[in-house]
C-alpha positions as CSV (number, residue, x, y, z in Angstrom):
1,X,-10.9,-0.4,15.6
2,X,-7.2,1.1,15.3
3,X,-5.0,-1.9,13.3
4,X,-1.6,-1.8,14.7
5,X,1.3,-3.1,12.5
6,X,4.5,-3.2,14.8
7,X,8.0,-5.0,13.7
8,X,8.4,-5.7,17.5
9,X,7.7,-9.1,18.4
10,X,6.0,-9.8,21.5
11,X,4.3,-5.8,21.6
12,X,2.8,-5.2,24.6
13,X,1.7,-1.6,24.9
14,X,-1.1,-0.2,26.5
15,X,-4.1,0.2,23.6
16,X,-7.3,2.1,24.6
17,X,-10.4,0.5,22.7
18,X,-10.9,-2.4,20.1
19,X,-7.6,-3.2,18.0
20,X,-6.1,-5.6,16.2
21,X,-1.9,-6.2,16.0
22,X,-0.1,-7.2,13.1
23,X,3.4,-8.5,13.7
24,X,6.5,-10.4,12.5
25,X,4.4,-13.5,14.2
26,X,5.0,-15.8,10.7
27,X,7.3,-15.4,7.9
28,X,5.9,-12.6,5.5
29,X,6.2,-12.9,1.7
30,X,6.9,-9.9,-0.5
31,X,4.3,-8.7,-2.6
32,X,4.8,-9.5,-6.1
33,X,2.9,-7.0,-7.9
34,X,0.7,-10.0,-10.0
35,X,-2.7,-7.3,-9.0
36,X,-4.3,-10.8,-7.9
37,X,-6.3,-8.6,-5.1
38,X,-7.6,-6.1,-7.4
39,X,-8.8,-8.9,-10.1
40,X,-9.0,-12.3,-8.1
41,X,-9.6,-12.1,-5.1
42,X,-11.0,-8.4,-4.7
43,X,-10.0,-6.8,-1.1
44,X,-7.4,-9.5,-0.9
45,X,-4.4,-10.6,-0.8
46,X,-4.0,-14.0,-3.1
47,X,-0.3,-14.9,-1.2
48,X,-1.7,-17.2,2.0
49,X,0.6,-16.6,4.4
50,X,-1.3,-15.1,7.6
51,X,-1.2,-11.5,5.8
52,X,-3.4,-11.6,3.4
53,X,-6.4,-9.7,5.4
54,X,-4.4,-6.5,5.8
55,X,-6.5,-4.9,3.4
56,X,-9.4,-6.2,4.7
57,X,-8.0,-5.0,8.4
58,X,-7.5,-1.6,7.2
59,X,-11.0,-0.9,5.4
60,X,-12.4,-1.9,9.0
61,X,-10.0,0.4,11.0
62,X,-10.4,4.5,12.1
63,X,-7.2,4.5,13.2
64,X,-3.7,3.0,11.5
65,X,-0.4,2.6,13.8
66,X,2.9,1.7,12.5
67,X,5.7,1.1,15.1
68,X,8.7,0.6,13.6
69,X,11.9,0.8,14.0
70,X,13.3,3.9,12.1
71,X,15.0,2.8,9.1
72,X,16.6,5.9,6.9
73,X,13.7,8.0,7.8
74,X,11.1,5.1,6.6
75,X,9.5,1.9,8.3
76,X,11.3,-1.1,8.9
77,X,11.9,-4.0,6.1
78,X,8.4,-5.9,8.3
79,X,6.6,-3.0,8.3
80,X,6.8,-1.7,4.8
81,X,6.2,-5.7,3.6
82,X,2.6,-5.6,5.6
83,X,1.9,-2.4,4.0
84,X,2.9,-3.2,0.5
85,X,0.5,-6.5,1.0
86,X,-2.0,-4.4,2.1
87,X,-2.4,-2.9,-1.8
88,X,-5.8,-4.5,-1.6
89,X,-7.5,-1.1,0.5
90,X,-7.1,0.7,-2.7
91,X,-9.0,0.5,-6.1
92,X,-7.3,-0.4,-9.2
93,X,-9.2,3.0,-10.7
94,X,-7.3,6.7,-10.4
95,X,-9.5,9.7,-8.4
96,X,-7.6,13.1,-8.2
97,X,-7.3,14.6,-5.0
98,X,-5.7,17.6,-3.5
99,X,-4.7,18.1,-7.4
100,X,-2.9,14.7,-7.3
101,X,-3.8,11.2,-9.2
102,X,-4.4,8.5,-6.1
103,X,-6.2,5.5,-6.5
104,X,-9.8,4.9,-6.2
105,X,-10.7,3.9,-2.1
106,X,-12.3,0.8,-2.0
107,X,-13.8,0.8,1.2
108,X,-15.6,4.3,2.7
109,X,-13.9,4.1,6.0
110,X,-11.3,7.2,6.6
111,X,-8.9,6.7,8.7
112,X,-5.9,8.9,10.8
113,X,-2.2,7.2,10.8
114,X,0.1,7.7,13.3
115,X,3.8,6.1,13.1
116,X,5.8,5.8,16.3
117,X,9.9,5.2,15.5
118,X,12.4,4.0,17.4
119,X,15.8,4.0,17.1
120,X,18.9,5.6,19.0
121,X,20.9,8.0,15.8
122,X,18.0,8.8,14.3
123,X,19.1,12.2,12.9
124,X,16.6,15.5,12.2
125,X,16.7,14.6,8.5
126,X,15.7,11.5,8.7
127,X,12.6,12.3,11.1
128,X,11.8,15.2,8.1
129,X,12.0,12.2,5.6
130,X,9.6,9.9,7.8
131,X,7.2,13.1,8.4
132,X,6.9,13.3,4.8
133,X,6.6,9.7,4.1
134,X,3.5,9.5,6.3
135,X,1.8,12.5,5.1
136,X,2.4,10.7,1.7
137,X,0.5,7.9,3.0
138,X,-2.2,9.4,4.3
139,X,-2.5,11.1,1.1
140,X,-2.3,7.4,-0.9
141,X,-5.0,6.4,1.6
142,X,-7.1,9.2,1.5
143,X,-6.3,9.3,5.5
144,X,-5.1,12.0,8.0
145,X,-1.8,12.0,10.0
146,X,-2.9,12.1,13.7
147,X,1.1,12.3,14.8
148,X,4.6,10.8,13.8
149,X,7.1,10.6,17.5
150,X,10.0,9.2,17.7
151,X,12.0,7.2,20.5
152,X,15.0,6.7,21.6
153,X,14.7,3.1,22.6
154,X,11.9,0.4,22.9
155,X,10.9,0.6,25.9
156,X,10.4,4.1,25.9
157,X,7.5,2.5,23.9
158,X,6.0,1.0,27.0
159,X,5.0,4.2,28.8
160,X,2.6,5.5,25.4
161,X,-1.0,4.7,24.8
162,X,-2.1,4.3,21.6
């Protein structure tokens, strides 16, 4: 299943295969860092607001797609909540990998991100920022980076099939 998580209300793009979208569709509430989905509830998240099976979503996924719009070479204010309230995919223990101290994966699924930005001034820097930032991710997920593209607009969105 690829898990989409888009800031773009109303996201009508052209998916190949089983997916599931995850958008600004209810009010999302921060994370608050209280480790309730690593001790409570394990998996996830405690906060019941519609987004507390992102965790759940992403353990099931083989592919992760952010659509966002660019935001200083990151993921929109949406886009980085859903993944901050997705803390539940990881473990609570530490593994080292690639010489680095990540957390433990708590499901066995690998999965490849991709990130597709849009945003009209988005300058070279902060596309080298965003590159970075996803292969961080996929390094904090134990994932691979299938791609990061950029756009100028929207609906330039509408002609890619993810």
């Amino acid at each position: 299943m690829k898990l989409i998580i888009t800031d773009l209300e109303n996201f009508h793009v052209p998916v190949e295969g089983e997916y599931k979208i995850i958008g600004p569709q209810e009010t999302i509430k921060q994370c608050v860092g209280c480790f309730g989905c690593w001790i409570k509830t394990p998996g996830k998240c405690v906060i019941s607001d519609g987004y507390e099976d992102t965790g759940i979503f992403m353990g099931r996924c083989s592919e992760l797609i952010l659509v966002s719009r660019c935001c200083y070479g990151s993921v929109s204010p949406f886009v980085k909540a859903v993944q901050d309230r997705a803390l539940s995919y990881i473990h609570p223990d530490f593994v080292i990998r690639k010489g680095e101290m990540h957390h433990k994966q708590r499901y066995e699924n690998i999965f490849s991100l991709s990130a597709h930005f849009y945003g009209e001034n988005v300058t070279e820097a902060e596309k080298e920022t965003a590159r970075n930032i996803m292969a961080a991710n996929a390094d904090n997920y134990d994932g691979l980076v299938k791609g990061v593209y950029f756009y100028k607009t929207k609906k330039e969105l509408e002609d890619v099939i993810l």
